[in-house]
C-alpha positions in Angstrom: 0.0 0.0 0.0 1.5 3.5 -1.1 1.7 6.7 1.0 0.7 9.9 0.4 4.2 12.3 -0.2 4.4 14.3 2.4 3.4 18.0 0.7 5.3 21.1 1.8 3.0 22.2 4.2 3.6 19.0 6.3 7.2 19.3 6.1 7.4 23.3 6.9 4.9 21.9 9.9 7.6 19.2 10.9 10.8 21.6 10.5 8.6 24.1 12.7 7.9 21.4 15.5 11.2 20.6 15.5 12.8 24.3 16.1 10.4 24.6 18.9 11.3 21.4 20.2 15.1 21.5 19.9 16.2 25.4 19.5 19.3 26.2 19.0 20.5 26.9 22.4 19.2 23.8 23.3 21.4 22.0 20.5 24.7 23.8 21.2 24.0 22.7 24.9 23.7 19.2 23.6 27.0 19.1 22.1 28.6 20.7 24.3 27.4 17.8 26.3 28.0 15.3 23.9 32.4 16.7 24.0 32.1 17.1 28.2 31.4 12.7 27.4 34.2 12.4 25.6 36.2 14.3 27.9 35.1 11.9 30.4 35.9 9.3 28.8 39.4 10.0 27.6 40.4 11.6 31.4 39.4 8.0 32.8 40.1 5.6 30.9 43.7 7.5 29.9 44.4 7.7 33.7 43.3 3.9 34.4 44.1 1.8 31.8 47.4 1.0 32.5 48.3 2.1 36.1 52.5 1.4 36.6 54.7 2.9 39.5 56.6 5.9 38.2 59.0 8.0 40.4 57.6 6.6 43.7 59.5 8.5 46.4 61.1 5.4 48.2 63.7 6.1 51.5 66.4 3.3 51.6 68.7 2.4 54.2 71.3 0.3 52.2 75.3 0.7 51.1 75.6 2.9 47.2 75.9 0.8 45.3 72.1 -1.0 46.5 70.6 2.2 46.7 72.0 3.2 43.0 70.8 0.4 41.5 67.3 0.3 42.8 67.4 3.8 41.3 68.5 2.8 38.0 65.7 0.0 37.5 64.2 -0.3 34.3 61.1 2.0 34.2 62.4 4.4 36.7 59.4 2.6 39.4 61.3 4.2 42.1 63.3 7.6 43.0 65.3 6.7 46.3 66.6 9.1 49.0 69.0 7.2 51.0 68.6 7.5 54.8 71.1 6.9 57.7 68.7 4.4 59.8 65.2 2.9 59.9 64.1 5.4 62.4 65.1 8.5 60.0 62.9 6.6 57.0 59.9 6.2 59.3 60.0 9.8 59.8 60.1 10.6 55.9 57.1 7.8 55.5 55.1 9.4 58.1 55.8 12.9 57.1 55.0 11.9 54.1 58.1 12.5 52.2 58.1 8.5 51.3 55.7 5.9 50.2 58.4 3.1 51.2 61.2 2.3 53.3 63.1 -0.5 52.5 66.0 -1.6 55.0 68.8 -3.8 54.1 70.3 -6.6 56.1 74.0 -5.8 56.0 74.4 -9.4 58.1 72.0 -10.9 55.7 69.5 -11.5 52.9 66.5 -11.2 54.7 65.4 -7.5 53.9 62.6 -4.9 55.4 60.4 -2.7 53.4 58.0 -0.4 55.9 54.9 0.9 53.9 51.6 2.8 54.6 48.4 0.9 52.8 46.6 3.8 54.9 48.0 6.4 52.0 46.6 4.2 49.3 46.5 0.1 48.8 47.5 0.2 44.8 51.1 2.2 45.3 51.7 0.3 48.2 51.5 -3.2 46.3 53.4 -1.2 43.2 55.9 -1.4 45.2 56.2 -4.2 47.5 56.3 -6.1 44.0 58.9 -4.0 42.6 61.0 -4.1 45.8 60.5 -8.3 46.0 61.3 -8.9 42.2 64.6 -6.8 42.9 65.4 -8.3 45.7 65.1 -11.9 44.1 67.1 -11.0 41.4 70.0 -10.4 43.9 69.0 -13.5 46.0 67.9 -11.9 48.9 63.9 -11.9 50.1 61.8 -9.0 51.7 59.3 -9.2 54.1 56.7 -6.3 54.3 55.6 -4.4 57.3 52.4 -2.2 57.2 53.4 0.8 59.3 50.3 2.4 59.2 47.5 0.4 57.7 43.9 1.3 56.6 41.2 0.9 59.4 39.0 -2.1 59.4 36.0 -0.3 57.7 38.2 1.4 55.0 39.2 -1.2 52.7 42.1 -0.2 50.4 42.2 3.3 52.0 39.3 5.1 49.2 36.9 5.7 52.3 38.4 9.2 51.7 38.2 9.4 48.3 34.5 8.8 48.0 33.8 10.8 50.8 35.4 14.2 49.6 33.7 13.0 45.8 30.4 12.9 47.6 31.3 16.6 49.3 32.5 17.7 45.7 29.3 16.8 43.7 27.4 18.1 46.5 28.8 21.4 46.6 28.4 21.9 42.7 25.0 20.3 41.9 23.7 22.7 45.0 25.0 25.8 43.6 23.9 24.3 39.9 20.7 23.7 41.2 20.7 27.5 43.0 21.4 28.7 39.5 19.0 26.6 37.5 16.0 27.5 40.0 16.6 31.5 40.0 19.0 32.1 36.9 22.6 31.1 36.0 24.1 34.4 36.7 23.2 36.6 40.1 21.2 39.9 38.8 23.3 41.7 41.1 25.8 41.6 43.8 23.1 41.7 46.1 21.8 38.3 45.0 25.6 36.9 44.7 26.2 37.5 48.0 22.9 36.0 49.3 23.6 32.8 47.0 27.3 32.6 48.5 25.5 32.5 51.9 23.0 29.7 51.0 26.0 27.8 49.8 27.8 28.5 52.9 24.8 27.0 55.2 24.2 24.1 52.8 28.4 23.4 53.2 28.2 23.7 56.8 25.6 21.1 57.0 26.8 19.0 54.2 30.2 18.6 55.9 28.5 17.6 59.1 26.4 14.6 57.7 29.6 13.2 55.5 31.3 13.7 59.0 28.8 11.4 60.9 28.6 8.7 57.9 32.2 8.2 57.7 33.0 8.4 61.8 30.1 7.4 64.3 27.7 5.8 61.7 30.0 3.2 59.7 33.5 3.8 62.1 35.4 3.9 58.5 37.1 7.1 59.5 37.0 7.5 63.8 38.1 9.6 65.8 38.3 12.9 64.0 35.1 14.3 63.9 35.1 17.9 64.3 38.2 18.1 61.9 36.6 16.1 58.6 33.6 18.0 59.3 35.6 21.4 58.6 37.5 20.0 56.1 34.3 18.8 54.4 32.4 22.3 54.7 35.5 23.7 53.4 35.6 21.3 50.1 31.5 21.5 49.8 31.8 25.8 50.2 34.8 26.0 47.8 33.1 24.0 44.9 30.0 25.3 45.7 31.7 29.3 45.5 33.7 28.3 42.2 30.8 26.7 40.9 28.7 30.1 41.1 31.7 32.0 39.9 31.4 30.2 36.6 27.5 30.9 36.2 28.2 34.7 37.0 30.5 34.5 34.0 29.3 32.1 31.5 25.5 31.5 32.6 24.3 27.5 32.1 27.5 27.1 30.7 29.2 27.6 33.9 27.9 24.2 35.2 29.1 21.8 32.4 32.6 23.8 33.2 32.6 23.4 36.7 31.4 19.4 35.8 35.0 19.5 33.6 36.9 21.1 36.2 35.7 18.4 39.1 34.7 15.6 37.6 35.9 14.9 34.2 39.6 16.6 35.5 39.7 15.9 39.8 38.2 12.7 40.2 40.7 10.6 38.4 43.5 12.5 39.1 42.6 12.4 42.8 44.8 9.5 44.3 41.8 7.6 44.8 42.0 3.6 43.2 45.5 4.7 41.7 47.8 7.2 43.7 49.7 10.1 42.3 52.2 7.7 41.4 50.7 5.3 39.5 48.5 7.1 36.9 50.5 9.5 33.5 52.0 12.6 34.1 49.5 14.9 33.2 47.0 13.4 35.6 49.4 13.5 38.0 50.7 17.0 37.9 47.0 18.5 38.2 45.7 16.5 40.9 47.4 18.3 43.6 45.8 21.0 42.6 42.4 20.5 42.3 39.6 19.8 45.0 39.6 16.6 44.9 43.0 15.5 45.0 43.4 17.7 47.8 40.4 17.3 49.6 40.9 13.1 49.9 45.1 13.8 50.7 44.0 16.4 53.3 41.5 13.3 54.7 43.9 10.8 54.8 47.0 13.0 56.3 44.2 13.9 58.7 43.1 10.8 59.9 46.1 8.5 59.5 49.2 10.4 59.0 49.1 13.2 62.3 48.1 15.7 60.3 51.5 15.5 59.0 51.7 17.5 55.5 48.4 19.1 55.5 49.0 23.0 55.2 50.2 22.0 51.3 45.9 20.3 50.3 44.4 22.9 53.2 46.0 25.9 51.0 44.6 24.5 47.8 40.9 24.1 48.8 40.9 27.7 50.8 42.1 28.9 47.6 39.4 27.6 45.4 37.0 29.1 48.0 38.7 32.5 48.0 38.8 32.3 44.8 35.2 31.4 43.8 34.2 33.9 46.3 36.2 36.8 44.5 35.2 36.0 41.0 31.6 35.6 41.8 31.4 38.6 43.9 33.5 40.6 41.3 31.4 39.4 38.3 28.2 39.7 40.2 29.7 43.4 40.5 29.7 44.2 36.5 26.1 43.6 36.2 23.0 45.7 37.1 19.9 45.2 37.4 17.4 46.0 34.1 15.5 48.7 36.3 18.3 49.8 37.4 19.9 49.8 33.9 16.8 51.6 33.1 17.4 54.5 35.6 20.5 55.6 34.5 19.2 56.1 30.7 
């Protein structure tokens, strides 16, 4: 059975329902979209896929000519510092100057290697198999000692990790949703300044409940309540401020560039399944740097490590938050109301 061809006025009635179903705005937004995918895709699986020790600070208490050649493997797994005694490579693994300390037997061939699982299960077994496939080609064994260890209800260390991720899409998605609900950009600095105080109740309050989960609820993370609930209002206010900053500038837009900034860019760089050194270099140099590389290094140097290195991730995140405070407040600033626009005419 044939069908009628569609006449023009059918299809001019079709091209119009489509327009007014999919406008333009809408489309460019869908691409966009479609390349903030692909970004995720790339950041991940580029980071993942092939996850090898590289440069892992290492503190070694051996004669030169052992320390050089663990330096010299094949690879470069490992950069070694050699140390006088055990007790001055515990200090640089707790101070977090070293992932490792491995400890020759000058009387022997039955080695020490000290590590800390609590900083992160996958560099720790990097290199305890690097340090036991050296050893065996020289004929000698190791025997690993966990130093300081995850606790029982934070397997492989990443109770951190998903904790500050949780605070991180937290603090964007409520100040996307701010946006969304009462316009991208703040009509004026007025508004900015009441938005930047919403988000500063929601952190407070959002770094409290990830503080009870993690400590008395499921014990993953005890005994440092107060502090990972500042440290989490700080994370949640700082992506939260940054998050609003980009709105004031780019409108809608601002959101898929915060989503690039945290997601697509912090999560995988973050030292969460794979440390610093394990994933490529570019991953590696930004993650520092971003929330939530910070945020889950802060955690863990917080809750296992003394608070040993922490003023380097606690700098980071109040910068973002200074920073996404300034830039909002500053673009807020530049734009006036339309009856006030009006006025000045």
């Amino acid at each position: 059975m044939s069908h009628p061809a569609r006449t023009p006025r059918s299809t001019s009635l079709f091209v119009s329902e489509l327009r007014d179903a999919i406008t333009a705005r809408a489309f460019l937004l869908v691409v966009a979209v479609f390349f903030v995918q692909l970004g995720f895709l790339l950041s991940y699986i580029g980071s993942f896929h092939h996850p090898e020790p590289q440069g892992v600070p290492v503190a070694v208490v051996a004669p030169g000519k052992a320390a050089d050649r663990l330096d010299a493997l094949p690879g470069d797994p490992l950069s070694v510092t050699r140390v006088p005694d055990e007790k001055a490579g515990r200090e640089r693994l707790l101070e977090r100057d070293a992932e490792a300390v491995y400890v020759m037997n000058p009387r022997g061939t039955e080695d020490r290697l000290l590590v800390a699982s609590a900083a992160g299960s996958s560099v720790t077994q990097a290199v305890t198999t690097v340090f036991e496939k050296a050893a065996a080609e020289q004929r000698r064994t190791v025997t690993t000692d966990d130093v300081v260890p995850a606790h029982a209800e934070d397997h492989g260390s990443l109770t951190a990790f998903y904790l500050v991720i949780g605070w991180t899409v937290g603090g964007y998605l409520a100040a996307s949703m701010l946006g969304v609900t009462a316009g991208a950009r703040p009509a004026n600095l007025r508004r900015a300044v009441i938005r930047l105080g919403a988000m500063a109740v929601y952190a407070v309050c959002s770094g409290l409940g990830g503080a009870v989960i993690v400590d008395p609820v499921l014990d993953a993370l005890p005994g440092h309540f107060a502090q990972l609930w500042g440290v989490g209002a700080l994370i949640v206010f700082g992506t939260g401020a940054v998050t609003i900053a980009l709105q004031t500038l780019f409108g809608i837009i601002g959101i898929g560039l915060a989503i690039v900034v945290f997601v697509v860019l912090g999560n995988p760089s973050a030292g969460g399944a794979y440390q610093s050194s394990m994933i490529p270099p570019f991953w590696r140099a930004i993650g520092d740097w971003l929330t939530p590389g910070a945020g889950t290094t802060a955690v863990r140097h917080l809750v296992y490590f003394h608070s040993n290195a922490l003023a380097g991730p606690m700098w980071v995140l109040a910068v973002w938050a200074v920073a996404g405070v300034a830039v909002a407040l500053g673009g807020a600033a530049r734009r006036r109301t339309p009856d006030l626009a009006r006025l000045s005419h």
